[in-house]
C-alpha positions in Angstrom: 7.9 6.6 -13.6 11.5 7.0 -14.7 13.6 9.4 -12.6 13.7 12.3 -14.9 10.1 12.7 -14.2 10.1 12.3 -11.0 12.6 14.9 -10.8 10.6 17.2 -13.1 7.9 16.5 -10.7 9.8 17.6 -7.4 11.4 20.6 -9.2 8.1 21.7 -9.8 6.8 20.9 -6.5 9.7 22.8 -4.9 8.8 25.8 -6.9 5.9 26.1 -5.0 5.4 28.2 -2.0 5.7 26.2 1.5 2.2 26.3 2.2 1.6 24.6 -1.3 4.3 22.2 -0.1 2.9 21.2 2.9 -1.1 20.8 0.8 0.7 18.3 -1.7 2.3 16.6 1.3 -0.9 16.0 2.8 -2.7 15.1 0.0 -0.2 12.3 -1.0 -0.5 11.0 2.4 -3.5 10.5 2.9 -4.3 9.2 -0.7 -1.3 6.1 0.0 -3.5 5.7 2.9 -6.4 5.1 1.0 -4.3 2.9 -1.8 -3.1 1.0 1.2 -6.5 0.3 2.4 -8.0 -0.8 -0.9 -5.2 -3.2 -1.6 -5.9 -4.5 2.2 -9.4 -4.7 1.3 -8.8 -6.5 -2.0 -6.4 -9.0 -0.7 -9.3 -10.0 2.2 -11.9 -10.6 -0.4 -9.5 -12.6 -2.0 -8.5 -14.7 0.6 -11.6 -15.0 1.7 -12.9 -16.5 -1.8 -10.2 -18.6 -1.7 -10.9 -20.1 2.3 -14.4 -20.4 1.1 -13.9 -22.2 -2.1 -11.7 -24.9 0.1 -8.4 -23.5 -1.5 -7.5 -22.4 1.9 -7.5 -24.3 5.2 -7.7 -22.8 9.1 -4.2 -22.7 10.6 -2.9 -21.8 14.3 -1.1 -18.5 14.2 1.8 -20.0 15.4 2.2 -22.8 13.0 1.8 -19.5 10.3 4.4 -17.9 11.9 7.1 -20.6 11.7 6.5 -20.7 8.0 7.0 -17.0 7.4 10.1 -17.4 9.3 11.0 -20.0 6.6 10.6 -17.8 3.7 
């Protein structure tokens, strides 16, 4: 979304009485919430495909960790 609209969209928004406000607040929280958890969900199924088709192998958390550290 390029920044005009977004700031379309919030001049709108702020048009709005507070109570309005705080309903749209809400709502956009909890519905990242919910993105968040599908794209957790998602990335498990993945992952788990993956470690099941051999294309991923077990590994010690700690051995994980130093190679995060790497990147």
């Amino acid at each position: 979304m390029k920044v005009s609209a977004i700031d379309k969209v919030l001049d709108s928004v702020m048009k709005l009485d507070f109570y309005s406000r705080e309903v749209i607040l809400e709502v956009l929280k909890n519905r990242q919430i919910e993105a968040r958890r599908e794209e957790i969900q998602q990335n498990a199924k993945r992952a788990k495909t993956e470690f099941l088709k051999g294309k991923i192998k077990p590994s010690a958390a700690d051995s994980i960790i130093e190679r995060l550290k790497t990147l």
